[in-house]
C-alpha positions in Angstrom: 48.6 95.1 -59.6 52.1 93.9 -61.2 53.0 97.9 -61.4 52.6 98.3 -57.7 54.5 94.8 -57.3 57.1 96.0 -59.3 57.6 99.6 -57.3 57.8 98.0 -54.0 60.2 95.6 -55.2 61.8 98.6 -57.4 62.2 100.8 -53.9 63.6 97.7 -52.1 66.2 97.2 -54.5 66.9 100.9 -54.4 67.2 100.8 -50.8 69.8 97.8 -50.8 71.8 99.6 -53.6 72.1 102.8 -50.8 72.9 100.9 -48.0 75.5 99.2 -49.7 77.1 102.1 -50.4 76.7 102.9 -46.6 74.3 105.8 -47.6 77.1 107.7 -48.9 74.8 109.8 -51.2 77.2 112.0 -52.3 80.2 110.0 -52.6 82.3 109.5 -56.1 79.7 106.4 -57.3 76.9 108.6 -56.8 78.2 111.5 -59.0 79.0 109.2 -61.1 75.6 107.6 -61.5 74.0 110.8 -61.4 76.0 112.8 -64.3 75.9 109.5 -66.4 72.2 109.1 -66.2 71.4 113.4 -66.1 74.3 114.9 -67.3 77.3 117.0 -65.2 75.4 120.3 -66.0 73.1 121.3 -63.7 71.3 123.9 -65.5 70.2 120.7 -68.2 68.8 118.2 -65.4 65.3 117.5 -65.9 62.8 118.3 -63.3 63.2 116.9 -59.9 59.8 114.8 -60.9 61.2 113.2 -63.7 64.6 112.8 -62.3 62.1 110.6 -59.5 60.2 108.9 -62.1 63.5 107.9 -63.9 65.0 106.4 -60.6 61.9 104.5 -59.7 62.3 103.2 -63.5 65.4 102.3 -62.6 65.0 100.1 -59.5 61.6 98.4 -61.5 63.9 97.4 -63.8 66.5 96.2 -61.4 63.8 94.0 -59.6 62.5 92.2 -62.8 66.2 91.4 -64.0 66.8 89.9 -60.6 63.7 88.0 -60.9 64.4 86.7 -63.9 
């Protein structure tokens, strides 16, 4: 039950973090977070599954630092 608790907060935050960058997906900061966390050559990204996985890691583990 804490893992699903933990996505839905995860995707909230991850939703916050887009519209405050006005949704601008492909704007400078989102290059930037995406070649810093996958790399600036395409032909090295992982899978768009794990690339999915690692984001929703990400915003789980944005929600538990804001929860403290």
């Amino acid at each position: 039950m804490n893992r699903v608790i933990e996505t839905i907060g995860g995707v909230w935050e991850l939703a916050r973090l887009a519209l405050a960058s006005r949704l601008r997906l492909r704007s400078g900061y989102w290059r930037w977070r995406r070649e810093t966390a996958f790399g600036s050559d395409p032909s090295v990204r992982p899978a768009m599954r794990a690339r999915c996985r690692a984001l929703l890691d990400y915003g789980r583990w944005v929600y538990r630092m804001k929860r403290g």
